[in-house]
LOBADO-589223 format. One line per 4 residues: number of its first residue (from 0); for each residue x, y, z of N, C-alpha, C. Coordinates in steps of 0.2 Angstrom, whole numbers, m for minus. Example, Ala and Ser with C-alpha at 12.3 -4.5 7.8 and 13.67 -1.06 7.14 Angstrom:
<atoms>
0> 66 m28 39 62 m22 39 66 m16 39; 64 m11 35 68 m5 36 64 0 39
</atoms>
This chain:
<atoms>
0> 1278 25 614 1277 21 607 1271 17 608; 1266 19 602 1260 11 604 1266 6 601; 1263 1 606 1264 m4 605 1258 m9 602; 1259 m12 598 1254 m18 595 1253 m25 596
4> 1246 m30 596 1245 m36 598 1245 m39 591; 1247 m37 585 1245 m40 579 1245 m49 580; 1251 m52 581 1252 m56 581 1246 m62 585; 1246 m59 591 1242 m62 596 1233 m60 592
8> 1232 m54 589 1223 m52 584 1225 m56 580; 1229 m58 577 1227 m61 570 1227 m70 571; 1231 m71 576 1230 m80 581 1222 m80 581; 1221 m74 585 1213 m75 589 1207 m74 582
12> 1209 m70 579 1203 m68 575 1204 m76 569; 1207 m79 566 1208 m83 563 1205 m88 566; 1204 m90 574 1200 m95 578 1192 m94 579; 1192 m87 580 1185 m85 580 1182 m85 575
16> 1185 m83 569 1183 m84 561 1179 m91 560; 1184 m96 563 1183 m103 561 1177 m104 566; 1178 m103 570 1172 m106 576 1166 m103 577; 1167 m96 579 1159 m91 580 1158 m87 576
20> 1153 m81 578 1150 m77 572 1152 m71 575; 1156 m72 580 1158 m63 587 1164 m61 584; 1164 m57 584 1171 m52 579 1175 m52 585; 1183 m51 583 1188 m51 584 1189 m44 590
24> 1190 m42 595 1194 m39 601 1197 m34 597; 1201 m28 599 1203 m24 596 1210 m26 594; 1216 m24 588 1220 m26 586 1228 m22 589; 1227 m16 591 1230 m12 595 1227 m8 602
28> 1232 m7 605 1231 m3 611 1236 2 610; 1232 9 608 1235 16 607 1236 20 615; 1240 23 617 1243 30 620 1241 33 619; 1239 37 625 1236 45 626 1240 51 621
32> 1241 56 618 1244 60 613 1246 56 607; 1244 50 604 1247 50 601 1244 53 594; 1245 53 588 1242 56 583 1235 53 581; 1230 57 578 1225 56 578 1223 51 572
36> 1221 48 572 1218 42 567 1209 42 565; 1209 46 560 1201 47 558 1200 41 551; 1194 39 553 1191 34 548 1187 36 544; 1183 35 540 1176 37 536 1171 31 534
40> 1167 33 536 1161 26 536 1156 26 532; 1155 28 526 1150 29 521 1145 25 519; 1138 26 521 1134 19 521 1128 21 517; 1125 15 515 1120 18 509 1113 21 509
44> 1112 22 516 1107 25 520 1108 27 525; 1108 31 529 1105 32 536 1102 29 540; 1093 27 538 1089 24 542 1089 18 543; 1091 14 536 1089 6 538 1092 2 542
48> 1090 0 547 1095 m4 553 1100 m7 552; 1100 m10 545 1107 m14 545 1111 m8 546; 1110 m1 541 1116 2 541 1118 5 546; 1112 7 553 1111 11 557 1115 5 563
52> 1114 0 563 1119 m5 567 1125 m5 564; 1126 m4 558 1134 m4 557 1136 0 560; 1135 9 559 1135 14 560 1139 13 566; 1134 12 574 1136 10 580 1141 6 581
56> 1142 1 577 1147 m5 578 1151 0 576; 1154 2 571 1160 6 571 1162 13 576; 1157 14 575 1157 19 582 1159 17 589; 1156 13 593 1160 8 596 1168 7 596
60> 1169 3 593 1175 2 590 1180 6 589; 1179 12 586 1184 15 583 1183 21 593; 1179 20 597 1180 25 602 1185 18 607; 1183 15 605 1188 9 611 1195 7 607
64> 1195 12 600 1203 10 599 1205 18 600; 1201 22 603 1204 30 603 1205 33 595; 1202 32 591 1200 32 586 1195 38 582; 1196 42 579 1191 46 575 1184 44 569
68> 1180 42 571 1173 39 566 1171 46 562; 1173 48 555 1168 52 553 1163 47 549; 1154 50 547 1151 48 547 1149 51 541; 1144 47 534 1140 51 528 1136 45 527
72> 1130 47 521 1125 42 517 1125 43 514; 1121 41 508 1118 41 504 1111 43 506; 1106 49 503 1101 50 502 1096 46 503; 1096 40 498 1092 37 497 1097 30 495
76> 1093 24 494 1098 19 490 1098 19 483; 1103 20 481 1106 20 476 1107 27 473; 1110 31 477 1112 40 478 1119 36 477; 1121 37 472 1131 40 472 1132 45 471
80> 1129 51 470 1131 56 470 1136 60 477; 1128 58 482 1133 59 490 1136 54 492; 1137 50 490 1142 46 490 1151 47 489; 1150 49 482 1156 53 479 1158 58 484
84> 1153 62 484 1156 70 489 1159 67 496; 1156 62 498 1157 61 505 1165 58 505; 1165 54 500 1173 50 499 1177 57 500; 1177 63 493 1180 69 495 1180 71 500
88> 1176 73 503 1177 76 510 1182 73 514; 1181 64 515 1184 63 520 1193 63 519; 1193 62 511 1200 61 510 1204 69 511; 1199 74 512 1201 81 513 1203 81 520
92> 1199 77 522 1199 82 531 1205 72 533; 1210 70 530 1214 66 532 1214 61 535; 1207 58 531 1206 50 536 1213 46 535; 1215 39 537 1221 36 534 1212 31 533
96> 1208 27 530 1203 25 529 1197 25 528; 1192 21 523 1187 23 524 1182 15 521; 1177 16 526 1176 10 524 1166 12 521; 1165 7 517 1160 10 512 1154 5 508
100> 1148 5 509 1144 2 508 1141 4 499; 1143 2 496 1143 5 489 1135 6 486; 1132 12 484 1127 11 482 1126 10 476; 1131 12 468 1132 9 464 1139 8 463
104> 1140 0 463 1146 m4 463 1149 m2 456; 1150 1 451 1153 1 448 1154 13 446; 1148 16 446 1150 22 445 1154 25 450; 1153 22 459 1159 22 462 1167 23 462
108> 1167 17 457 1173 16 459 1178 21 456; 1176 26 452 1184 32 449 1184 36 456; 1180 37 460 1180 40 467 1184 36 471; 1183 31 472 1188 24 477 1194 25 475
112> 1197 27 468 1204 26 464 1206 29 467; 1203 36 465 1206 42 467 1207 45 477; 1205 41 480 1206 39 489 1212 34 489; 1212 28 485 1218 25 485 1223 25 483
116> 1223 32 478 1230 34 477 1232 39 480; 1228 42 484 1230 47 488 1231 44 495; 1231 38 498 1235 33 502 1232 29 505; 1225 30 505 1217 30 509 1217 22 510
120> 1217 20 514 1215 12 511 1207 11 511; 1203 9 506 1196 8 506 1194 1 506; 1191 m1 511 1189 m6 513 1178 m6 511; 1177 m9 507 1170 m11 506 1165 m15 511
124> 1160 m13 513 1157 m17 519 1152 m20 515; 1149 m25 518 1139 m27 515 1142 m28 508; 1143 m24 504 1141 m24 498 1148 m25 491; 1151 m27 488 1156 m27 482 1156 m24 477
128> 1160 m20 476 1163 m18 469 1162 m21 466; 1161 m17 457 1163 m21 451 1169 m15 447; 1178 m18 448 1175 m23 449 1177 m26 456; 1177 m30 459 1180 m32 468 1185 m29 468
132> 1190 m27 464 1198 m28 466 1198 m21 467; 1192 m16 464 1194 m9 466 1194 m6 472; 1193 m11 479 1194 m9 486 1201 m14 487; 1203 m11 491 1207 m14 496 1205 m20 499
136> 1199 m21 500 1196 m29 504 1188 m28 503; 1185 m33 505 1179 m32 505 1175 m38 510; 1174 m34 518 1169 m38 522 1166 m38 520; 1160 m44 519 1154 m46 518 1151 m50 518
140> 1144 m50 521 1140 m59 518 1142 m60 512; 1142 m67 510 1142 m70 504 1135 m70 500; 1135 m67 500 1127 m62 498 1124 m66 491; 1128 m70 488 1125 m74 485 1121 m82 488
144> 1127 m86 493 1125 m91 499 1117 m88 501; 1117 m81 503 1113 m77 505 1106 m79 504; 1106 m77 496 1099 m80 490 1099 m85 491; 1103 m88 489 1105 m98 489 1098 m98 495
148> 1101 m98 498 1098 m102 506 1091 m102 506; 1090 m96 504 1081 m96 505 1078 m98 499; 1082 m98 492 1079 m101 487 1077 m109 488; 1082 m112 490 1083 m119 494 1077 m120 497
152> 1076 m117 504 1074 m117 507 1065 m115 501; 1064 m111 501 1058 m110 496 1056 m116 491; 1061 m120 490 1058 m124 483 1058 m131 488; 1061 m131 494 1062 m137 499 1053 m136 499
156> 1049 m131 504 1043 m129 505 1036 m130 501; 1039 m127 495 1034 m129 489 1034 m135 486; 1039 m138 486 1039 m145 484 1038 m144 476; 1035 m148 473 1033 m151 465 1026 m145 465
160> 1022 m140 470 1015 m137 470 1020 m134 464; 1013 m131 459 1014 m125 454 1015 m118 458; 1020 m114 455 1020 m110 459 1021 m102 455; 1019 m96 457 1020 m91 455 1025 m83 458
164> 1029 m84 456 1035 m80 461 1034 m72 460; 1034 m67 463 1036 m60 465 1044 m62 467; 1046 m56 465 1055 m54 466 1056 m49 467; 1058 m45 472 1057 m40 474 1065 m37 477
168> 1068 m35 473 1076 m33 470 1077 m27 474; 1082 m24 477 1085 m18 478 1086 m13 474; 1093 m9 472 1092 m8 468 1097 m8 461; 1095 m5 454 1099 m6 449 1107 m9 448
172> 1109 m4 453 1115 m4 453 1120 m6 459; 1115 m10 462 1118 m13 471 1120 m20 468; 1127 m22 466 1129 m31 467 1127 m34 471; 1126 m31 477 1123 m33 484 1116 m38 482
176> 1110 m36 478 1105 m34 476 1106 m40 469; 1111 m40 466 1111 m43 459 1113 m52 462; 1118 m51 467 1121 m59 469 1115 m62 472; 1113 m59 478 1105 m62 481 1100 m64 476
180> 1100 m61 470 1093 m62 467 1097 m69 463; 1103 m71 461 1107 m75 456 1107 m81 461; 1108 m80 465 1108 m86 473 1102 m88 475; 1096 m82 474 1088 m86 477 1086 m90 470
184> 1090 m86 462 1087 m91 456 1089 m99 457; 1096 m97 458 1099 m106 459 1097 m111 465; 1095 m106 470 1093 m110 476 1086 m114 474; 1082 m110 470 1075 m111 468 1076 m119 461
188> 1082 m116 460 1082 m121 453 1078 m117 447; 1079 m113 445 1077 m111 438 1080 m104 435; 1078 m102 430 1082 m98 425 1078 m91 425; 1083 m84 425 1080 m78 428 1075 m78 421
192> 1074 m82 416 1068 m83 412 1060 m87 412; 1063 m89 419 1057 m94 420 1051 m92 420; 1046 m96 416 1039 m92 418 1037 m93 424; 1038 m96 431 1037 m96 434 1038 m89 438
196> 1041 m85 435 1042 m78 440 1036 m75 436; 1031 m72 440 1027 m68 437 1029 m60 437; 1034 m61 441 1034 m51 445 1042 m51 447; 1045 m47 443 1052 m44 445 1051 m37 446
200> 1053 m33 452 1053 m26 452 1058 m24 458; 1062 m17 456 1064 m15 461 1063 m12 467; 1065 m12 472 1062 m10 478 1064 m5 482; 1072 m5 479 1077 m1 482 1077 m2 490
204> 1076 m10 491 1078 m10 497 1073 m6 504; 1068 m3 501 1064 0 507 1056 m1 508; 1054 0 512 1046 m2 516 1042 0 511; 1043 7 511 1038 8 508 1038 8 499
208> 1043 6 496 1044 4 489 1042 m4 489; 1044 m7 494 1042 m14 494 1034 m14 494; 1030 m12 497 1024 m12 499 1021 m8 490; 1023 m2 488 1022 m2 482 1023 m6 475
212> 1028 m11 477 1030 m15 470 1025 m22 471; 1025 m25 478 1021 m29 480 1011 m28 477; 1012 m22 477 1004 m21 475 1002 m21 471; 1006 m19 465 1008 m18 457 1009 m27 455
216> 1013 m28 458 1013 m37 456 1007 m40 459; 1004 m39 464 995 m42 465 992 m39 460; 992 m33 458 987 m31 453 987 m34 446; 994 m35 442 995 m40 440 993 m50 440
220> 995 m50 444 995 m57 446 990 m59 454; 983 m59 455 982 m61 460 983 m67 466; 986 m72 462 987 m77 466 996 m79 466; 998 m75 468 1007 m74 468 1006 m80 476
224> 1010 m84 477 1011 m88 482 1020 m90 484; 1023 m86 480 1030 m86 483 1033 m79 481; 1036 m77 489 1040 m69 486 1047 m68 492; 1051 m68 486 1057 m66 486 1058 m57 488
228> 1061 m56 494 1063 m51 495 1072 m49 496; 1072 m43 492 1081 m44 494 1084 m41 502; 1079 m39 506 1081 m36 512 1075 m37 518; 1074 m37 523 1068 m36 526 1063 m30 526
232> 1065 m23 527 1062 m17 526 1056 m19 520; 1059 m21 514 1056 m22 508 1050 m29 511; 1052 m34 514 1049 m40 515 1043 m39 520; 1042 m32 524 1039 m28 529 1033 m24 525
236> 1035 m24 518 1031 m18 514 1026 m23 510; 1031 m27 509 1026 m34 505 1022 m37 509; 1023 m37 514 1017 m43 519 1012 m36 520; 1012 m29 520 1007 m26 523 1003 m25 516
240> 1006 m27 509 1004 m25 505 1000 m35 502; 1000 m39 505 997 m45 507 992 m46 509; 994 m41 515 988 m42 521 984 m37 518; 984 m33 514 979 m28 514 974 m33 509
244> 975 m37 507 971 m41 501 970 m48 506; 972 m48 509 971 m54 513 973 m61 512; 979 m61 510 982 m65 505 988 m66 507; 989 m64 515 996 m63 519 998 m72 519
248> 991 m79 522 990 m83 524 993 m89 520; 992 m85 514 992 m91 508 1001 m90 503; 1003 m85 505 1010 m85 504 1018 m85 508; 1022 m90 503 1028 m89 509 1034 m84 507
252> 1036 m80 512 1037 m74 510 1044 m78 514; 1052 m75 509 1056 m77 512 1061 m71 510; 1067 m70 515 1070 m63 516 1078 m63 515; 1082 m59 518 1088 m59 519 1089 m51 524
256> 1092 m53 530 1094 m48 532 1093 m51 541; 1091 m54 545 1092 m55 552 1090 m51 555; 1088 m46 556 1090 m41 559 1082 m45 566; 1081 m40 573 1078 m42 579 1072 m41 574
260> 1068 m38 571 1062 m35 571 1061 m41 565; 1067 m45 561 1066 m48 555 1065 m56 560; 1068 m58 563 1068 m63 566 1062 m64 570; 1057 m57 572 1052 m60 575 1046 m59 572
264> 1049 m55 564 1042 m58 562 1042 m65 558; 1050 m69 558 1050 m76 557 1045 m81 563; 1048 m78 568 1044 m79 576 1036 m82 574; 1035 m76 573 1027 m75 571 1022 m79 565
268> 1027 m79 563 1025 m83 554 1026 m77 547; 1025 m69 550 1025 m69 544 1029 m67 539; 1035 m69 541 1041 m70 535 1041 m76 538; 1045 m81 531 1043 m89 535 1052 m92 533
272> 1057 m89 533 1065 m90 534 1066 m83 532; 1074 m80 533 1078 m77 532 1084 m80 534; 1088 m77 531 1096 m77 528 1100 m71 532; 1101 m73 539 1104 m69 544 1112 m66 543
276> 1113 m61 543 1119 m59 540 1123 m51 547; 1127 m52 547 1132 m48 552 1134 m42 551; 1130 m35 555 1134 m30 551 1138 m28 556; 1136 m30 562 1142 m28 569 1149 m30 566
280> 1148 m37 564 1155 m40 561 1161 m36 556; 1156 m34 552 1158 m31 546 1162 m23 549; 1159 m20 554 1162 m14 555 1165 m14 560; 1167 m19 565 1171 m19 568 1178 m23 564
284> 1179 m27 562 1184 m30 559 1185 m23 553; 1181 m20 551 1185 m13 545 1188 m7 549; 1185 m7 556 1189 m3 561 1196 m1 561; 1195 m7 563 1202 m13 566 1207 m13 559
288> 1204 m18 555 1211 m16 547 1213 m8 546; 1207 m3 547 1210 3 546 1215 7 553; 1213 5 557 1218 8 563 1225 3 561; 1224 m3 561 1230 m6 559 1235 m5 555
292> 1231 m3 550 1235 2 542 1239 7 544; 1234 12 550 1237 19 552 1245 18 557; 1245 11 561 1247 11 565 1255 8 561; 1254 3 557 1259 0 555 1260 0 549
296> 1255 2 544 1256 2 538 1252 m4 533; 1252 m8 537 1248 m16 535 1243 m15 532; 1240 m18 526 1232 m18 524 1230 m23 522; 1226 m22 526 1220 m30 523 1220 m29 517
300> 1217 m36 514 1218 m36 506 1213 m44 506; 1208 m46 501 1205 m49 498 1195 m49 501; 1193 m54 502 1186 m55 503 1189 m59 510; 1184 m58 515 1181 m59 522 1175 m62 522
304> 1174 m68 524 1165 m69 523 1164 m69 531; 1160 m62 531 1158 m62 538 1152 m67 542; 1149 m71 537 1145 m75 540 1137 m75 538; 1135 m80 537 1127 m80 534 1124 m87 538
308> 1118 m88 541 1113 m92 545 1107 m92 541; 1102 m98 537 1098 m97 537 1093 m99 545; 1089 m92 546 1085 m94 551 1076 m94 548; 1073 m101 552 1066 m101 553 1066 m105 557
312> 1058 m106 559 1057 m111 563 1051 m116 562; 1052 m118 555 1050 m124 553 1055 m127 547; 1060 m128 550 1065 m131 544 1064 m136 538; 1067 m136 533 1067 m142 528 1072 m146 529
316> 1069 m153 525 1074 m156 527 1080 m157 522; 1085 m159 526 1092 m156 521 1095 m151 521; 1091 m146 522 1093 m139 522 1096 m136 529; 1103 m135 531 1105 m131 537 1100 m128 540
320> 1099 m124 545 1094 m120 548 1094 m119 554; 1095 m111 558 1093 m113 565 1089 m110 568; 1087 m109 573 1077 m108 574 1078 m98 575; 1074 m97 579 1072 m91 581 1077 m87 586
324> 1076 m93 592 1080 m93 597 1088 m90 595; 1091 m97 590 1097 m94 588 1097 m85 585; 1092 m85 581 1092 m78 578 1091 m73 582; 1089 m74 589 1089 m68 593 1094 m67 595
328> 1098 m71 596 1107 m71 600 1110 m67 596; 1109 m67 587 1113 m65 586 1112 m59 581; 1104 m57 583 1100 m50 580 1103 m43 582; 1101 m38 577 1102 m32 578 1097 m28 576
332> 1096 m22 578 1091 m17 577 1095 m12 578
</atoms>
């Protein structure tokens, strides 16, 4: 018979919750034969590291709880088509779970019903339903805190100077994407009306859309001196599409995402703060809820805030902050 540490995982993870950013030990220790426990891990991309470090993190995980990882994406950001298909599948092939980074939060959700009526528990990673209560739980940054931080953080920066803002959004129908940009408006202090924004556009979250929306908004607007990006890949696209006009020097470009490559281009100067956020945490704790569900029947149920850091290395004053260093400890790629 497995035998379970529930008691003793959920002491520890409660403590570790409170104290650090390192995810919780595994929650069971399963037996050689015992039945198979396969998961599903739907993420909204393939490439972009955040998902490509989740990916791993659950992969990990679910091979140290002797555990089945099936794996799908999304095409591109904001595909729910394969999205759909891929929930079908897994609830074909007998996941007892699936855990899922939504690429649109709300056309999703008659696919999610239809998995959790069929017993599946879904658990949402990184990003929220609309509306939240159509999963089982939902780990993630608080992805509003998220924008908070750099908005803050950006009008700490600029002070009283006149200022003219790029906003450089994911996509249409990412929550993920809507709460960051609702958190960098409040962090900033102004209204998604403000004249101060000269440039909203979508990016869909990647390099080279950020790099095309950035150029479209210099063309427009030459002298843009603050940009808001809703992920790093995008804020990689903006700075190349800066520097190509020579104009990398004179703006501060702030982000959301931690990841190794994002933190050192804070290192470096040319993102000047991000908003570091945990996907290792997020897929291993949805592991763990889901082998725990198959094992005993138990399911998570509400919001988990996995954790968010403003990192730079020139802080404001007031504003929490830890430097680079911190952000290496706790980077992925």
């Amino acid at each position: 018979m497995r035998r379970t540490v529930r008691a003793a995982w959920h002491a520890a993870c409660a403590f570790a919750a409170a104290t650090t950013l390192a995810a919780c030990g595994p929650s069971v220790v399963r037996e050689a034969g015992e039945p198979e426990i396969k998961i599903g891990l739907i993420t909204k991309t393939e490439t972009n590291p955040f998902f490509v470090t989740m990916r791993q993190g659950a992969q990990a995980m679910a091979t140290a709880l002797s555990a089945t990882l099936m794996t799908a994406a999304g095409r591109y950001n904001g595909d729910n088509a394969t999205q759909v298909t891929a929930i079908e599948n897994m609830v074909a092939a007998g996941v007892k779970g699936i855990l899922i980074t939504p690429n649109d939060a709300v056309a999703i959700v008659p696919s999610i019903k239809k998995a959790r009526d069929a017993g599946v528990l879904v658990i949402a990673l990184d990003t929220p339903t609309r509306p939240q209560d159509a999963t089982d739980a939902l780990l993630a940054t608080d992805n509003f805190k998220a924008g908070q931080l750099i908005g803050l953080y950006a009008k700490a920066m600029t002070g009283d100077e006149p200022v003219k803002i790029a906003v450089l959004d994911g996509s249409a129908g990412s929550s993920a994407s809507r709460l960051r940009h609702a958190g960098f408006l409040n962090g900033f202090g102004i209204a998604e009306d403000d004249p101060s924004i000269v440039c909203s556009r979508n990016s869909f979250g990647e390099r080279t859309m950020g790099r095309i929306a950035m150029h479209h908004c210099l063309s427009d607007t030459p002298d843009i001196n603050v940009v808001y990006t809703v992920n790093e890949p995008t804020a990689f696209g903006a700075y190349a599409a800066l520097k190509a006009r020579g104009l990398e020097k004179g703006v501060l470009l702030v982000s959301v995402d931690g990841g190794c490559i994002g933190v050192q281009a804070v290192e470096i100067g040319q993102i000047a703060a991000t908003s570091q956020q945990y996907p290792l945490k997020m897929a291993e704790l949805g592991v763990q809820a889901v082998v725990e569900y198959a094992e005993s029947g138990a399911k998570v149920s509400g919001y988990t805030d996995t954790g968010v850091r403003l990192i730079t290395n020139k802080p404001a004053p007031g504003i929490e902050s830890k430097n680079t260093f911190f952000g290496r400890q706790y980077c992925w790629d």
